[in-house]
TIMI-170884 format. One record per residue (C-alpha): residue number from 1; residue in three letters; x, y, z. Coordinates in pm, whole numbers, plus 50000, padded with zeros to 5 digits. Layout:
BEGIN
[pt NUM, 'ALA', [X, Y, Z]]
...
This chain:
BEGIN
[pt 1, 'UNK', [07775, 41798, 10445]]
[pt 2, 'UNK', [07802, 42125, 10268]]
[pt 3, 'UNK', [07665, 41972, 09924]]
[pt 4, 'UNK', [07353, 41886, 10082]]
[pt 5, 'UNK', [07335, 42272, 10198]]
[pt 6, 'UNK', [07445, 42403, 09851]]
[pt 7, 'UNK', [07233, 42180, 09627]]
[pt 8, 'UNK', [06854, 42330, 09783]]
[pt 9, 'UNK', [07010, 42704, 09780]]
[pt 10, 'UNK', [07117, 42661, 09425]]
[pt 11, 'UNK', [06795, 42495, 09288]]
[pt 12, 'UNK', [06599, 42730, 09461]]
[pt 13, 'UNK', [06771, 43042, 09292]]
[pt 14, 'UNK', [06693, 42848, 08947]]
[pt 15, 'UNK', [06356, 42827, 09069]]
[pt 16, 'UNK', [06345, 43160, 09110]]
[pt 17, 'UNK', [06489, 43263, 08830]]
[pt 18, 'UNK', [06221, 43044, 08617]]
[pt 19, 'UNK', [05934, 43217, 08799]]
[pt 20, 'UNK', [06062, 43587, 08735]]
[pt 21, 'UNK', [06083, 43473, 08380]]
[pt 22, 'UNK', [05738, 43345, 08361]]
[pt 23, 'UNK', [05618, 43641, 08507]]
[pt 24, 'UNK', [05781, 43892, 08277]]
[pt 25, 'UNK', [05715, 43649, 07966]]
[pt 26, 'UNK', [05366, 43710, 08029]]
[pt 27, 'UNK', [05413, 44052, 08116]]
[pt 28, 'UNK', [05574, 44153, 07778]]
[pt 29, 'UNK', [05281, 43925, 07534]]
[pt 30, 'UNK', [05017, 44103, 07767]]
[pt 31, 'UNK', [05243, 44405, 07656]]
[pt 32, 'UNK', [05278, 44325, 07291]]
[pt 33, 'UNK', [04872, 44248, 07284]]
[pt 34, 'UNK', [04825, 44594, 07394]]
[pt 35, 'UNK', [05041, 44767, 07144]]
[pt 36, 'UNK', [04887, 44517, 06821]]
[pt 37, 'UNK', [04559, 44611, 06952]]
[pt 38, 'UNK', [04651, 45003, 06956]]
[pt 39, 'UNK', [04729, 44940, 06549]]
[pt 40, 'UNK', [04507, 45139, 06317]]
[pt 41, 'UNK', [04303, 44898, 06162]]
[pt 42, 'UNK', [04340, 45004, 05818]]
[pt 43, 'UNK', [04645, 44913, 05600]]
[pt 44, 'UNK', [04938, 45052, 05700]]
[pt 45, 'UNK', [05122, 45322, 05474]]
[pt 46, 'UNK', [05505, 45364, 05471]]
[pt 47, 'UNK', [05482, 45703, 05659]]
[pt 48, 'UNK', [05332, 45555, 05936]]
[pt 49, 'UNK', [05566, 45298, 06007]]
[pt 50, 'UNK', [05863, 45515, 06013]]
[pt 51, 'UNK', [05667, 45688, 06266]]
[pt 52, 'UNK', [05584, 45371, 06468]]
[pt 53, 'UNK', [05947, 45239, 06456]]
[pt 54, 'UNK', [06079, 45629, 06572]]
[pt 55, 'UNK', [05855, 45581, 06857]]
[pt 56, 'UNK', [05849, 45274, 06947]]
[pt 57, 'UNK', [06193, 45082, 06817]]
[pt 58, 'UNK', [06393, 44948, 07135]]
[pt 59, 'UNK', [06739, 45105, 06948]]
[pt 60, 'UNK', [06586, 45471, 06930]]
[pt 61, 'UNK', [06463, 45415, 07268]]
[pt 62, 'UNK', [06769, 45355, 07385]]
[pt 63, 'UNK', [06899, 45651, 07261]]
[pt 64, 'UNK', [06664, 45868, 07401]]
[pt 65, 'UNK', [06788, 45739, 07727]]
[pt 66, 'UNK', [07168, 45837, 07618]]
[pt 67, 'UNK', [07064, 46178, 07593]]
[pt 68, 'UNK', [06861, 46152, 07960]]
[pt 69, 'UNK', [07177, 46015, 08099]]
[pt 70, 'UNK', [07382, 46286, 07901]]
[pt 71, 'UNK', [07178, 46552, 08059]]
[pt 72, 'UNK', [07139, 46437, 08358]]
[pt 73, 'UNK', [07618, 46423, 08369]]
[pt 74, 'UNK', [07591, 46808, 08284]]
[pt 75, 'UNK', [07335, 46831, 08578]]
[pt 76, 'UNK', [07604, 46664, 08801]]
[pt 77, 'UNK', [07904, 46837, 08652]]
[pt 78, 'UNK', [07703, 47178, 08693]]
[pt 79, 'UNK', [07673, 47078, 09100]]
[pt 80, 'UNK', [08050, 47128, 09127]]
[pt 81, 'UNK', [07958, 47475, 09116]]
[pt 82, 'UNK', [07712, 47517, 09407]]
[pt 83, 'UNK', [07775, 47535, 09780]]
[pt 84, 'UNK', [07866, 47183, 09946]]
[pt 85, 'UNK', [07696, 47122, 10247]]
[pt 86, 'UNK', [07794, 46849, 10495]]
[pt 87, 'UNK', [07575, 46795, 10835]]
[pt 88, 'UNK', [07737, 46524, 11064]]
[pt 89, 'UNK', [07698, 46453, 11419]]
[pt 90, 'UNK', [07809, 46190, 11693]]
[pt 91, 'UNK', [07686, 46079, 12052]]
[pt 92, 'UNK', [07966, 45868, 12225]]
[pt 93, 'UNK', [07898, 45665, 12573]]
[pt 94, 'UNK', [08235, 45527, 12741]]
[pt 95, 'UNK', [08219, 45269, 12988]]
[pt 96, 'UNK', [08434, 45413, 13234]]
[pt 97, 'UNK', [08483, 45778, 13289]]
[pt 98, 'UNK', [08814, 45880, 13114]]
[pt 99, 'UNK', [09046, 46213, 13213]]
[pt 100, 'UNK', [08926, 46484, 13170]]
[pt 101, 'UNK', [08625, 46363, 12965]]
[pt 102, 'UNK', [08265, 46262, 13064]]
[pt 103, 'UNK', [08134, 45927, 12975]]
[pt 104, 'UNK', [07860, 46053, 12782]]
[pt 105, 'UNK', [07858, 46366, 12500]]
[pt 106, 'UNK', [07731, 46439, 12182]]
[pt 107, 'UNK', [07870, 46639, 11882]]
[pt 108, 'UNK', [07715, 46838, 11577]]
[pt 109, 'UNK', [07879, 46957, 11249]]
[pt 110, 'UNK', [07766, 47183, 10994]]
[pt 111, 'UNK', [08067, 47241, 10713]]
[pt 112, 'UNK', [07995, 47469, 10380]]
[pt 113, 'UNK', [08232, 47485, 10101]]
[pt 114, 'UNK', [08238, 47702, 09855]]
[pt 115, 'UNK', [08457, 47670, 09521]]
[pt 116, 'UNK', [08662, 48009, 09461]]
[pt 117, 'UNK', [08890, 47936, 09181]]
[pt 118, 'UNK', [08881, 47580, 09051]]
[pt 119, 'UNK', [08978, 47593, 08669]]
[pt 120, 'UNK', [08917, 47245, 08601]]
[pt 121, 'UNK', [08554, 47253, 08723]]
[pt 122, 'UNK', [08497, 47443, 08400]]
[pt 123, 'UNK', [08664, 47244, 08165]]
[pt 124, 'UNK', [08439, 46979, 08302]]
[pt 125, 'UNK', [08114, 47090, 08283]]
[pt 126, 'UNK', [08170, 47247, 07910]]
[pt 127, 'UNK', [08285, 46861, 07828]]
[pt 128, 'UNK', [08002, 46765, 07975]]
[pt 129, 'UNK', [07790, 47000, 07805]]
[pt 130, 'UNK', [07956, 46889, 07482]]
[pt 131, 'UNK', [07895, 46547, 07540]]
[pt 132, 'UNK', [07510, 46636, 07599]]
[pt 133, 'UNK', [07451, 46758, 07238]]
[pt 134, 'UNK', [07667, 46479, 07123]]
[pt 135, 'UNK', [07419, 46228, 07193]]
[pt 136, 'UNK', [07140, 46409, 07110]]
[pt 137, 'UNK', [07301, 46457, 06744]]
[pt 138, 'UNK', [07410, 46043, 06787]]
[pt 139, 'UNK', [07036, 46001, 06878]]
[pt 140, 'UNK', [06906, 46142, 06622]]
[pt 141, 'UNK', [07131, 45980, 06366]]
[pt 142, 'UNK', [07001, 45647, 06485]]
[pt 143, 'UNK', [06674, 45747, 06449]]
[pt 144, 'UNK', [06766, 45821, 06043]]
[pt 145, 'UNK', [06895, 45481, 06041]]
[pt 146, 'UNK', [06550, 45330, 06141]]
[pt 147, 'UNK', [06383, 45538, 05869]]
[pt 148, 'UNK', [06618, 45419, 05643]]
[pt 149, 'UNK', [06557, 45022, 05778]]
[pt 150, 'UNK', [06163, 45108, 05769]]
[pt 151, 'UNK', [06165, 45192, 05444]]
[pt 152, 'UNK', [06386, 44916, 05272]]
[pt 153, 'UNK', [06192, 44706, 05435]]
[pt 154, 'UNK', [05827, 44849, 05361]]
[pt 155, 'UNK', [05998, 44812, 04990]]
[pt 156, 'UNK', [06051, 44492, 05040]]
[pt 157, 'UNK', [05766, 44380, 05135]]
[pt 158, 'UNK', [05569, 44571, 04867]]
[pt 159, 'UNK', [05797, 44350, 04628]]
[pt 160, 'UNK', [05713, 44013, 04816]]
[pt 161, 'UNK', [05324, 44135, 04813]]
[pt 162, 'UNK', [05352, 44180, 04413]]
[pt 163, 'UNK', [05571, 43875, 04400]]
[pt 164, 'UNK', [05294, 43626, 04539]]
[pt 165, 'UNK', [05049, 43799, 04314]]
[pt 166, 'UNK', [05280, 43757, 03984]]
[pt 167, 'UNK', [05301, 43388, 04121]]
[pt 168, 'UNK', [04991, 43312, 04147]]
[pt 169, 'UNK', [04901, 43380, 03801]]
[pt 170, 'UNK', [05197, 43170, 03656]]
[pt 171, 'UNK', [05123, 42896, 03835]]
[pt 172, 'UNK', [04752, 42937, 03649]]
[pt 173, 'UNK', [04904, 42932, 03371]]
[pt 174, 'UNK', [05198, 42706, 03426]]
[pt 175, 'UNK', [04912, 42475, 03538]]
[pt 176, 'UNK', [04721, 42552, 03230]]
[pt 177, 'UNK', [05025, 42491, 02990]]
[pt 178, 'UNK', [05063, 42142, 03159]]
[pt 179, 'UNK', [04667, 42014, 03133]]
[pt 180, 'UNK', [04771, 42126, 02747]]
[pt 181, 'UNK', [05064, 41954, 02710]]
[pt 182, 'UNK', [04922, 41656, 02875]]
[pt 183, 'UNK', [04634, 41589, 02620]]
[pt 184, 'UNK', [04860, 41659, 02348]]
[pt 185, 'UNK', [05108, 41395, 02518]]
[pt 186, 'UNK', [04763, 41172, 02544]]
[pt 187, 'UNK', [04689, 41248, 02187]]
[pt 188, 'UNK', [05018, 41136, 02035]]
[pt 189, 'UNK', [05111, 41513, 01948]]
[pt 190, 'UNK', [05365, 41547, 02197]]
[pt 191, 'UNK', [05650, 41342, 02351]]
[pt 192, 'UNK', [05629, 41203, 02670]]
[pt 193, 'UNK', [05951, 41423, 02826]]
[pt 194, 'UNK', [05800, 41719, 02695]]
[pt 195, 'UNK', [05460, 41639, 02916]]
[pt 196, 'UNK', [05710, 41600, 03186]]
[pt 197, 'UNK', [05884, 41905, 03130]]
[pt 198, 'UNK', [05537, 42102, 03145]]
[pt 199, 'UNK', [05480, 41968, 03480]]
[pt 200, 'UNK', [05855, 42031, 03641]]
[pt 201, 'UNK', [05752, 42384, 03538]]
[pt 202, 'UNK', [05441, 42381, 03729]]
[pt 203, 'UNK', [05580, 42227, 04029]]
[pt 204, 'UNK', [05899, 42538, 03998]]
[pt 205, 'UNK', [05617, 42801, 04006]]
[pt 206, 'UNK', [05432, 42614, 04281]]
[pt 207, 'UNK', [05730, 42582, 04481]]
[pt 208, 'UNK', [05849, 42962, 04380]]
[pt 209, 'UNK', [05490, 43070, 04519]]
[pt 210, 'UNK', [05517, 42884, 04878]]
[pt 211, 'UNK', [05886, 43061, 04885]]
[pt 212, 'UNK', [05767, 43392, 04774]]
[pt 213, 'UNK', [05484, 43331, 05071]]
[pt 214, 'UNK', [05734, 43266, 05343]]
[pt 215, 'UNK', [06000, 43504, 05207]]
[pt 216, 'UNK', [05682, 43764, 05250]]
[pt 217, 'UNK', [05619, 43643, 05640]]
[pt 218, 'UNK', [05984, 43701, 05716]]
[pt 219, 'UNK', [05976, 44037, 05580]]
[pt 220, 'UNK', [05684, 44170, 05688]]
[pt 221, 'UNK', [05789, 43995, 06066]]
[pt 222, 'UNK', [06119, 44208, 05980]]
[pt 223, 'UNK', [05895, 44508, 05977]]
[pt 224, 'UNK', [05698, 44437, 06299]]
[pt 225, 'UNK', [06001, 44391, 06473]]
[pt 226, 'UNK', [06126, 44789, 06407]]
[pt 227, 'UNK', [05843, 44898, 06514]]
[pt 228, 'UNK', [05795, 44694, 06790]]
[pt 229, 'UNK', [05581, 44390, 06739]]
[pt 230, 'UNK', [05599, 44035, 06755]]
[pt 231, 'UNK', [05610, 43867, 06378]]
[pt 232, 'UNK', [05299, 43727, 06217]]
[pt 233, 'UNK', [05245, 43403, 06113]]
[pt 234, 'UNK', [05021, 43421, 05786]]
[pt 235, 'UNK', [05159, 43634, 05508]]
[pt 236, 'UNK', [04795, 43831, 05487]]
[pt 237, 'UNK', [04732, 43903, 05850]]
[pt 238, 'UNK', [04890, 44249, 05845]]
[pt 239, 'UNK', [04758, 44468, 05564]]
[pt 240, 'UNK', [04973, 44753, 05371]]
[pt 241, 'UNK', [04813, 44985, 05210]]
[pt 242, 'UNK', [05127, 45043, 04936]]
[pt 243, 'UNK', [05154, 45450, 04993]]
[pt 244, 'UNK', [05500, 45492, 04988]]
[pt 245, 'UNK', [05489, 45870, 04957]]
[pt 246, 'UNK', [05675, 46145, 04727]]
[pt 247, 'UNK', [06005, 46024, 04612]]
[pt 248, 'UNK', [06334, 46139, 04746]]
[pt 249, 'UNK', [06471, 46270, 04444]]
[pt 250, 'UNK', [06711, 46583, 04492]]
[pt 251, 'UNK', [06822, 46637, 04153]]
[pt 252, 'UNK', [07215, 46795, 04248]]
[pt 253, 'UNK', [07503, 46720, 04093]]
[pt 254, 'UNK', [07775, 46494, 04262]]
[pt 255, 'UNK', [07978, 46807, 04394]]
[pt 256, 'UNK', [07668, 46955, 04557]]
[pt 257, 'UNK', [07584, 46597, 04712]]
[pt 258, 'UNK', [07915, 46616, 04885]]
[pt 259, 'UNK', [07880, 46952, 05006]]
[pt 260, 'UNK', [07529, 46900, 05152]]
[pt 261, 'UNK', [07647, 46580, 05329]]
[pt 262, 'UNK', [07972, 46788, 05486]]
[pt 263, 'UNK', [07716, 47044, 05616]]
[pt 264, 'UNK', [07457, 46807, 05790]]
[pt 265, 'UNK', [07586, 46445, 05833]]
[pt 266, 'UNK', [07528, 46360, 06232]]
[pt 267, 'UNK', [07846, 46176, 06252]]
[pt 268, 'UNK', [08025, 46485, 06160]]
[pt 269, 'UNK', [07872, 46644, 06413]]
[pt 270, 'UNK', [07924, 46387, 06657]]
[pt 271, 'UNK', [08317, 46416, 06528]]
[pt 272, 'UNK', [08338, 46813, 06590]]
[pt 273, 'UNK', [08224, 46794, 06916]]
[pt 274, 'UNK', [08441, 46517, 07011]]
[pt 275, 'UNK', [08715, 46757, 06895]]
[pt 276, 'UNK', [08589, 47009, 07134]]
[pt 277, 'UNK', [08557, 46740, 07475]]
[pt 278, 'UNK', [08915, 46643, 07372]]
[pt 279, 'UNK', [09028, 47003, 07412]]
[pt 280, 'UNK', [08857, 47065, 07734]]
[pt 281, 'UNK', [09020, 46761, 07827]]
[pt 282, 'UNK', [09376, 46932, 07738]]
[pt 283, 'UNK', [09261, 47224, 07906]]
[pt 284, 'UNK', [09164, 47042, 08228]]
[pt 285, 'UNK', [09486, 46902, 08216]]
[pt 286, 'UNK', [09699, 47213, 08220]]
[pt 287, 'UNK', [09423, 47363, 08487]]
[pt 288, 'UNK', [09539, 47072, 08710]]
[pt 289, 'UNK', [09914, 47210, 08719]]
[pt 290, 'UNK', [09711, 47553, 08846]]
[pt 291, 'UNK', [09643, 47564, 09248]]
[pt 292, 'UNK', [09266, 47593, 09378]]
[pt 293, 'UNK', [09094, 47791, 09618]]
[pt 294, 'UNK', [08790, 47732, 09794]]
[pt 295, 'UNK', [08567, 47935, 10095]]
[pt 296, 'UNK', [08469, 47760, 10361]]
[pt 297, 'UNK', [08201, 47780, 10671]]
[pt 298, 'UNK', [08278, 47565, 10963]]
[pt 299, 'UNK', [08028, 47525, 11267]]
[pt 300, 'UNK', [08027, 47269, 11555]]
[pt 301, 'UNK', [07820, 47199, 11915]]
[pt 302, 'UNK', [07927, 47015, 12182]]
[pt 303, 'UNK', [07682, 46869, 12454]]
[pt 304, 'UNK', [07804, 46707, 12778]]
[pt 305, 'UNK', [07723, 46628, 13139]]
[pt 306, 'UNK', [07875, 46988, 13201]]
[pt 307, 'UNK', [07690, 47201, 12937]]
[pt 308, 'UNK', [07736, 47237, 12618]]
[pt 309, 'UNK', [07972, 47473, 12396]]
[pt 310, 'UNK', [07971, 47611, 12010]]
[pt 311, 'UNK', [08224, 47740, 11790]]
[pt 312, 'UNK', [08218, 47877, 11413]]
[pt 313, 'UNK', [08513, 47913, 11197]]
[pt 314, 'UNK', [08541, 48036, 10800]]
[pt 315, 'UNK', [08873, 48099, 10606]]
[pt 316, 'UNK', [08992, 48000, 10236]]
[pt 317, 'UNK', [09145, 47688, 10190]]
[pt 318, 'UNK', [09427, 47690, 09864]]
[pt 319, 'UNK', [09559, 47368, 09755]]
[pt 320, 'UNK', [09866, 47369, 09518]]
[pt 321, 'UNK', [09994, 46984, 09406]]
[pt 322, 'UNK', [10318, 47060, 09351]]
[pt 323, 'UNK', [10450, 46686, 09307]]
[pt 324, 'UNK', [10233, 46407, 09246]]
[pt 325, 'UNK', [10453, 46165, 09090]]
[pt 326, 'UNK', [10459, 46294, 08742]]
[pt 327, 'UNK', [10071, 46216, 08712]]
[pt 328, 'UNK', [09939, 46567, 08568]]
[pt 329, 'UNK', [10225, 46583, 08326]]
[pt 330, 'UNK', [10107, 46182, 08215]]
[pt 331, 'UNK', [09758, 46303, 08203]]
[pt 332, 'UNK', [09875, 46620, 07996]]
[pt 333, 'UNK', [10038, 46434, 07770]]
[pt 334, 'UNK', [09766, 46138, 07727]]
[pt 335, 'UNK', [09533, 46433, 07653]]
[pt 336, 'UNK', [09731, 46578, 07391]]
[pt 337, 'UNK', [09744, 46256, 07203]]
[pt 338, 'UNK', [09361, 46260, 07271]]
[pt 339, 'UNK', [09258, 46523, 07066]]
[pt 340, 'UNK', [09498, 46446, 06809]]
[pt 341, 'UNK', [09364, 46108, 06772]]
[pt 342, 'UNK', [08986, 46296, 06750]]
[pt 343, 'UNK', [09133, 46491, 06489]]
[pt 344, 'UNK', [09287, 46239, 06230]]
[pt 345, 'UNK', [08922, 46026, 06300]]
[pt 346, 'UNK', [08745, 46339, 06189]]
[pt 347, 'UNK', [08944, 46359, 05860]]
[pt 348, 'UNK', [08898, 45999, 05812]]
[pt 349, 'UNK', [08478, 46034, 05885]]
[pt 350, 'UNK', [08524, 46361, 05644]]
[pt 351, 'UNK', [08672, 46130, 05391]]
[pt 352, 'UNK', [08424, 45814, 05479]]
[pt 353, 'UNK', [08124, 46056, 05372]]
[pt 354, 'UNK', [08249, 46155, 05077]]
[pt 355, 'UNK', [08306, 45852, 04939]]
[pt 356, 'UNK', [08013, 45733, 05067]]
[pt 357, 'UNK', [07850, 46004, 04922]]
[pt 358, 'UNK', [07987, 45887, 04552]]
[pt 359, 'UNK', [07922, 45541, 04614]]
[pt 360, 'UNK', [07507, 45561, 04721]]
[pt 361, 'UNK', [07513, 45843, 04400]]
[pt 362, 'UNK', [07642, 45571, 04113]]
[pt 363, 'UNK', [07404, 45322, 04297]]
[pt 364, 'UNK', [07126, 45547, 04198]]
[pt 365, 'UNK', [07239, 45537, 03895]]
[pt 366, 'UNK', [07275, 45173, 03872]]
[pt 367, 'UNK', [06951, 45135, 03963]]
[pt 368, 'UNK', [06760, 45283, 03711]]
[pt 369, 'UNK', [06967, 45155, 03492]]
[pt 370, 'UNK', [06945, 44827, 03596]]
[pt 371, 'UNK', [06555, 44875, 03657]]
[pt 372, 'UNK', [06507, 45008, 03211]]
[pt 373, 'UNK', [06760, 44710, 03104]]
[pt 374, 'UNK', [06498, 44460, 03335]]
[pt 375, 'UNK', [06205, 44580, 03170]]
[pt 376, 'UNK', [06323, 44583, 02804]]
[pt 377, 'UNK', [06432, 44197, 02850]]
[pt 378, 'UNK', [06092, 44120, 03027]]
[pt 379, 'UNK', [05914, 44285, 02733]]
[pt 380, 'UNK', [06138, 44132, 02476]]
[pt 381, 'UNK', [06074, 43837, 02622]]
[pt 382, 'UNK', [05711, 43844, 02670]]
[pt 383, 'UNK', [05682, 43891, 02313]]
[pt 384, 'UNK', [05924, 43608, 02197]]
[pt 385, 'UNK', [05695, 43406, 02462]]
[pt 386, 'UNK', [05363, 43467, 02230]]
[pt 387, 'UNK', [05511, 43395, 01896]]
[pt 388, 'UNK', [05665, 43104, 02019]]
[pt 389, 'UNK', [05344, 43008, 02169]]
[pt 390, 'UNK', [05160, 43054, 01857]]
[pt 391, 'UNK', [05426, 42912, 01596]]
[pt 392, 'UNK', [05418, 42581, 01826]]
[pt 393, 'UNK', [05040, 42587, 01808]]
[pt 394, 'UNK', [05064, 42590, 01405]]
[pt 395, 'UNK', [05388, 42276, 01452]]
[pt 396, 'UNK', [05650, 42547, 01301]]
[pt 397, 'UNK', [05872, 42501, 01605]]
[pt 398, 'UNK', [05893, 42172, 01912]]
[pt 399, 'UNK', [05682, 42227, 02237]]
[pt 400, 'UNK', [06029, 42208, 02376]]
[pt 401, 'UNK', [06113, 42560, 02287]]
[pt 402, 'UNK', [05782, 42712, 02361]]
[pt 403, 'UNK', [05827, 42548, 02730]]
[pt 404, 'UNK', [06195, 42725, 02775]]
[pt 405, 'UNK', [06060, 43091, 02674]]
[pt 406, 'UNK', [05774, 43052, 02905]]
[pt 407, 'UNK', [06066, 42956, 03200]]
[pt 408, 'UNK', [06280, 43261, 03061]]
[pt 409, 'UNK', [05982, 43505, 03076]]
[pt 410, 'UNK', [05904, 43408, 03404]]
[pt 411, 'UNK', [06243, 43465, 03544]]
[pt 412, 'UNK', [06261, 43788, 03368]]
[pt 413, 'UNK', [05915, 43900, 03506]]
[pt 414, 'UNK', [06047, 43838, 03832]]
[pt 415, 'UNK', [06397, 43993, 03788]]
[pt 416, 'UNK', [06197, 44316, 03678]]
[pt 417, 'UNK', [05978, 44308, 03948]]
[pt 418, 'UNK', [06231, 44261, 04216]]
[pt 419, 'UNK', [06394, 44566, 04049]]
[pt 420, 'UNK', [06104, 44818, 04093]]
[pt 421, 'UNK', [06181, 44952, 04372]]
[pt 422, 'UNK', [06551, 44971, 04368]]
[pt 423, 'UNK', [06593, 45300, 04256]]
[pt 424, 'UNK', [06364, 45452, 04599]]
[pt 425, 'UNK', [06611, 45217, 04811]]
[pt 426, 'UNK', [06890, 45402, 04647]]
[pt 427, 'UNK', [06776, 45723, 04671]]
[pt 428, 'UNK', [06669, 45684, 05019]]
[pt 429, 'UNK', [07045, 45515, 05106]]
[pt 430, 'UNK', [07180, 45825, 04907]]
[pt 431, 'UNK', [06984, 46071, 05109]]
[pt 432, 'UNK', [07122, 45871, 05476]]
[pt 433, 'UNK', [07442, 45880, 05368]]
[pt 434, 'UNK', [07370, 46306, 05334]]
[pt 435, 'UNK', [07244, 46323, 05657]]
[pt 436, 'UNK', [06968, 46442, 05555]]
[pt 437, 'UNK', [06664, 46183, 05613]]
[pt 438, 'UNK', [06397, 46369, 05770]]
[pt 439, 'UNK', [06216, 46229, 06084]]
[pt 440, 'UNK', [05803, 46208, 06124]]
[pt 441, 'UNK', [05683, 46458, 06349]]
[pt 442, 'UNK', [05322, 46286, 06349]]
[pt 443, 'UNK', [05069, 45980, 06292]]
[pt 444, 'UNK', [04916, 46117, 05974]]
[pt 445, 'UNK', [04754, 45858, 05780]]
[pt 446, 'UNK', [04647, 46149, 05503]]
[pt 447, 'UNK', [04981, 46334, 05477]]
[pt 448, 'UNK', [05331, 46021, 05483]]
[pt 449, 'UNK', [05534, 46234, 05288]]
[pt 450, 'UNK', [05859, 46241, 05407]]
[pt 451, 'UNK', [06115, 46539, 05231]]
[pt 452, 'UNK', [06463, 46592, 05210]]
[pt 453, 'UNK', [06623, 46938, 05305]]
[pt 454, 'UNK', [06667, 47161, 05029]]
């Protein structure tokens, strides 16, 4: 009996549930049309991505809201302080007449209360001023992690775009080599495993190309996605224009790096002023062993058969919990192990950033490195390629050998390639883990430079 009652309510909440997700499915692409369509049309430059993902990324919007919330706590811990005004009022009908009482009255109530001397009001709103700034400094730290993402990513796709290019032309001339070895294969001149070899080269490079071609979609749907758009499907639908703007060098020594990172890391921020809620917290605590006084205004109106009446009363109202179970000492003593937990995480964030700091600072240096070593072995390589080439032209060496250069060159081409950018990624990691990545202020598709703080 029930099942029969259950079955139609249930399917009819799934039904539901499927049409408010049709609706807002179509909502959102109508949504997402609106937003591609409101896309400059020329190629986009670094700068103004990082300015499209600060304003339009769903994790910095988020934030935002933190610090609305935020606010809007120290707007509600700042009432505590005003005037409380209560306005009640009753009309009562008996169904018999009682003593003394007629069967129908009415009654009015205005109260006003007025905090005096409440101690722990204060601690409160100063924690929840406190906590305000804290997530406006946590804000904008997730905002410098979305530059950061932006930009590794607008690398990376700069390195997939030059990728598919460096592709395409050695699968010309993979393709080339292979017609070549083929006729010479035809001819007698060269061995039939050779011919093969030539094309299982070709068909690497061709294969290399369709990866390097997806690899590019993915990355490039990676960057739509911080700022806010749905992926593309085609590697060439959305354009970059390759400005990546001035580099982020800063040129300090180690020491300084450290020092500059202690001085304007968010986090650290975010740890001081969780040192600071923690010992409003303690104070709050010791305020609630302290007794409170508040004002009050009292008036009330009384309506019956026989007239009606008023009265007003004020006086100060002191409350003094003087046993509560051990509760406020508890809550003292929780507080106190608070703060002292906020302070050892501070040292530890201190300590974090430093090494942090060290860490992102030899990865610069890595970098480069990495990036010269690349492009002497590419060039070393390119020119072992042509004499190779031209020896096996004149028979001094097998085809063989000519065939395994060429496949060393290109994976040394590529190595370098993928390398190019790897020093900006590290400087702009080094400059995040300072605290000091600077946010756009403005669309300015003439001016994406983004500097560090001196």
């Amino acid at each position: 009996m029930f099942g029969g009652c259950v079955i139609p309510l249930l399917s009819g909440c799934v039904s539901h549930s499927s049409d408010m997700r049709s609706t807002h499915t179509d909502e959102f692409l109508d949504e997402l049309a609106a937003r591609r369509a409101a896309l400059p049309e020329e190629p986009l430059s670094m700068g103004q991505c990082i300015q499209l993902a600060v304003e339009n990324n769903y994790d910095a919007r988020m934030a935002d809201l933190d610090v609305k919330l935020a606010e809007l706590g120290r707007g509600i811990a700042f009432s505590k302080f005003f005037p409380q005004v209560t306005l009640g009022a009753d009309w009562i009908k008996w169904d018999k007449n009682l003593p003394m009482t007629d069967r129908d009255y009415s009654t009015a109530k205005l109260s006003v209360g007025v905090p005096v001397i409440v101690p722990s009001v204060w601690f409160m709103y100063a924690s929840q001023k406190e906590k305000q700034a804290q997530a406006a400094a946590m804000a904008h730290y997730i905002k410098q992690s979305i530059c950061l993402e932006t930009m590794v990513t607008y690398y990376d796709c700069m390195i997939s775009e030059d990728e598919v290019k460096v592709m395409e032309k050695q699968v010309k001339t993979a393709r080339e080599t292979a017609e070549r070895v083929r006729g010479l294969t035809n001819e007698g001149f060269a061995k039939e495993w050779e011919g093969r070899q030539a094309e299982a080269q070709l068909a690497a490079r061709e294969v290399d190309l369709s990866v390097s071609k997806r690899n590019y979609i993915n990355r490039k749907g990676r960057l739509l996605n911080l700022i806010g758009l749905p992926p593309d499907y085609s590697y060439d639908v959305l354009q970059l224009s390759g400005d990546i703007g001035k580099p982020l060098y800063t040129g300090e020594g180690i020491e300084s790096l450290i020092l500059t990172a202690l001085a304007f890391h968010p986090e650290l921020e975010v740890a001081d002023r969780e040192m600071v809620i923690r010992e409003n917290e303690l104070r709050k605590a010791i305020a609630d062993f302290l007794p409170t006084l508040t004002g009050f205004v009292n008036a009330s109106w009384t309506t019956d058969d026989g007239g009606h009446s008023s009265n007003r009363s004020m006086g100060l109202n002191a409350v003094w919990n003087v046993f509560d179970g051990f509760a406020n000492v508890s809550g003292y003593r929780a507080a106190k192990v608070s703060k002292e937990k906020s302070q050892l995480a501070r040292e530890q964030t201190f300590l974090r950033i430093m090494l942090d700091v060290v860490t992102a600072s030899n990865s610069v240096n890595d970098a480069r490195e990495t990036a010269e070593v690349l492009g002497k072995v590419f060039e070393s390589l390119r020119l072992k390629y042509e004499d190779y080439v031209a020896r096996q032209r004149e028979g001094l060496i097998p085809l063989s050998d000519a065939l395994d250069v060429e496949a060393e060159m290109y994976m040394a081409q590529l190595n370098m390639l993928r390398s190019t950018y790897q020093e900006r990624v590290a400087w702009a990691t080094l400059n995040m883990t300072m605290g000091i990545m600077e946010l756009p202020e403005k669309i300015d598709g003439d001016d994406d430079n983004f500097e560090t703080i001196n």
